[in-house]
C-alpha atoms as one frame of an Amber mdcrd trajectory, in Angstrom:
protein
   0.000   0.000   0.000   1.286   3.256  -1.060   2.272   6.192   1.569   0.968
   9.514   0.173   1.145  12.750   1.468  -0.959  15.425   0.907  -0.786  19.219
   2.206  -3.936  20.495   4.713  -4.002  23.949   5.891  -0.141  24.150   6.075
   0.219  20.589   7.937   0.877  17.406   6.027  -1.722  14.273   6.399  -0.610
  10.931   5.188  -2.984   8.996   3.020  -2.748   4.887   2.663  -4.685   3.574
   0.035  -8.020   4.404   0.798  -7.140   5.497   4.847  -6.495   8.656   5.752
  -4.447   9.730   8.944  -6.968  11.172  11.303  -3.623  12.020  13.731  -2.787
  14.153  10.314  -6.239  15.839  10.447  -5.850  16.861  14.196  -2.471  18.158
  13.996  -3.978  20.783  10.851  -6.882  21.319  12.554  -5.074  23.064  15.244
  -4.276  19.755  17.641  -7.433  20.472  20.330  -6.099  17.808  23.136 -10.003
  17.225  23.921 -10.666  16.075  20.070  -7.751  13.242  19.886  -8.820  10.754
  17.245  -8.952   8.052  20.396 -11.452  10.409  21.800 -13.328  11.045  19.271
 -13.567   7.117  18.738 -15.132   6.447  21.983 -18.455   8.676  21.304 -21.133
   6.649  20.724 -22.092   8.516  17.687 -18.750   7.705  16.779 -19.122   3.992
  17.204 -22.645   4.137  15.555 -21.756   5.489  12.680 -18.249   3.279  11.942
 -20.296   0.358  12.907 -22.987   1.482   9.918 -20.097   2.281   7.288 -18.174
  -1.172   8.375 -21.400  -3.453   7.964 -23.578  -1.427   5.008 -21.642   0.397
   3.110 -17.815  -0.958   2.458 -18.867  -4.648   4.094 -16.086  -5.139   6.002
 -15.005  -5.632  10.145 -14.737  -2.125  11.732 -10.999  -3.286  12.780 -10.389
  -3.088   8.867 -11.634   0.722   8.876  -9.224   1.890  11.525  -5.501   1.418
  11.828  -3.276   2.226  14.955   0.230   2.540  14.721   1.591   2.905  18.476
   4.726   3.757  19.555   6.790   7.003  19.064   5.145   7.817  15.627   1.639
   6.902  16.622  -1.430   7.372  14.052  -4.729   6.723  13.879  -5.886   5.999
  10.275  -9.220   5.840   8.981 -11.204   4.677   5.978 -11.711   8.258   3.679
 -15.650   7.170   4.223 -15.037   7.994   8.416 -13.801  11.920   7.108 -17.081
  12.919   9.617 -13.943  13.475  11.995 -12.797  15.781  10.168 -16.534  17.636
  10.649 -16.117  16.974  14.227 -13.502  18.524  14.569 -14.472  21.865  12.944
 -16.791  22.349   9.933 -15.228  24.862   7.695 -11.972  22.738   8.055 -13.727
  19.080   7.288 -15.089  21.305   3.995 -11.859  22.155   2.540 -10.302  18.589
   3.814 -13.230  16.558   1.753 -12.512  18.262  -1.361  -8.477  18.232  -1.115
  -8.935  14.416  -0.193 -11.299  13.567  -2.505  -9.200  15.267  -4.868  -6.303
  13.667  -3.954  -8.122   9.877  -4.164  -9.175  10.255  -7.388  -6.320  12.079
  -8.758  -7.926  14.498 -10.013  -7.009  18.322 -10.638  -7.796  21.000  -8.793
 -10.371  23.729 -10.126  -7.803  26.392 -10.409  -6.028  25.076 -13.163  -4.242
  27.251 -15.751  -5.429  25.422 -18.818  -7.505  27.424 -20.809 -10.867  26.373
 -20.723 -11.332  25.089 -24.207  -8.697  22.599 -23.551 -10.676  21.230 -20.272
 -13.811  20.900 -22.187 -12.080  18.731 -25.125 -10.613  16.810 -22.552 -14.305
  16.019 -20.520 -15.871  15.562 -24.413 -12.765  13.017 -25.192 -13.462  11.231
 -21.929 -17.012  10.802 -22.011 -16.625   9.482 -25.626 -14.021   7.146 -24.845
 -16.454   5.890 -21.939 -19.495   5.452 -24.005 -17.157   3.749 -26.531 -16.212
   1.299 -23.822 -19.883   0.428 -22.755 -20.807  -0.645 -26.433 -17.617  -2.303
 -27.257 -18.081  -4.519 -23.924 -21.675  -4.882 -25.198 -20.607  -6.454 -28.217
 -18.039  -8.538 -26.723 -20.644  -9.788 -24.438 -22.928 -10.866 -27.441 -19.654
 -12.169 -28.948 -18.886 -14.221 -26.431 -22.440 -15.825 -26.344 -22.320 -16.346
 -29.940 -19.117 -18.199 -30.186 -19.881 -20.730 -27.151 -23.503 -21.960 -29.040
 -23.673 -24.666 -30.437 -25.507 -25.023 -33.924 -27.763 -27.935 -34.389 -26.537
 -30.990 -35.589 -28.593 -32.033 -38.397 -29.416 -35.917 -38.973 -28.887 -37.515
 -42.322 -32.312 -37.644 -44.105
């Protein structure tokens, strides 16, 4: 699993695959001692709402949606769906950490670009042609597929 960092309000936040470091988040969001990840894990709220993404919506243990590293570089990681920390902690900063994240995830470029405009539109046309293009062809490999394992009739000598 790849180690990425990424740069929130001046502090840096690691990012693991689909974790995020929630000790990352605290530190740039001022590093409240109150508002300690392990804190804000023992809420009931807290646990509610892990225990509803672990089991509905990624369908997976809540021990695989939080990470502890202990020892002199502790962390507390988190699955990117558990960024309501982030809102817990203060909600103008959980705004501008769920887009830089989200950003981040899925790699994609930040609205302040420099390219002219009529470059970024060619580039969204290109893309949603090249995914329409990919829906038909796997269309007609799927009736390909079908059509190759049939059988044909064996016909009796008359």
């Amino acid at each position: 699993m790849t180690n990425n960092l990424i740069e929130l309000d001046g502090q840096r936040v690691s990012l693991k695959g689909e974790m995020v470091s929630l000790t990352g988040l605290w530190k740039a969001a001022g590093s409240d001692p109150s508002k300690q990840p392990a804190k804000w894990r023992e809420l009931p709220s807290t646990k509610e709402f892990a225990s509803h993404i672990a089991d509905v919506v990624l369908r997976k243990s809540e021990d695989e949606i939080f990470t502890v590293a202990r020892g002199r570089n502790a962390q507390t990681f988190a699955h990117w769906q558990i960024m309501s920390y982030a809102r817990y902690l203060d909600p103008a900063f959980a705004v501008r950490c769920n887009e830089i994240v989200r950003q981040h995830m899925e790699h994609r470029l930040p609205a302040h670009t420099d390219f002219p405009s009529e470059l970024v539109e060619m580039i969204k046309r290109t893309d949603g042609i090249v995914r329409m293009l990919a829906k038909k062809v796997t269309k007609i490999e799927h009736v390909a597929a079908f059509t190759i394992t049939v059988e044909p009739k064996k016909r009796s000598a008359a």
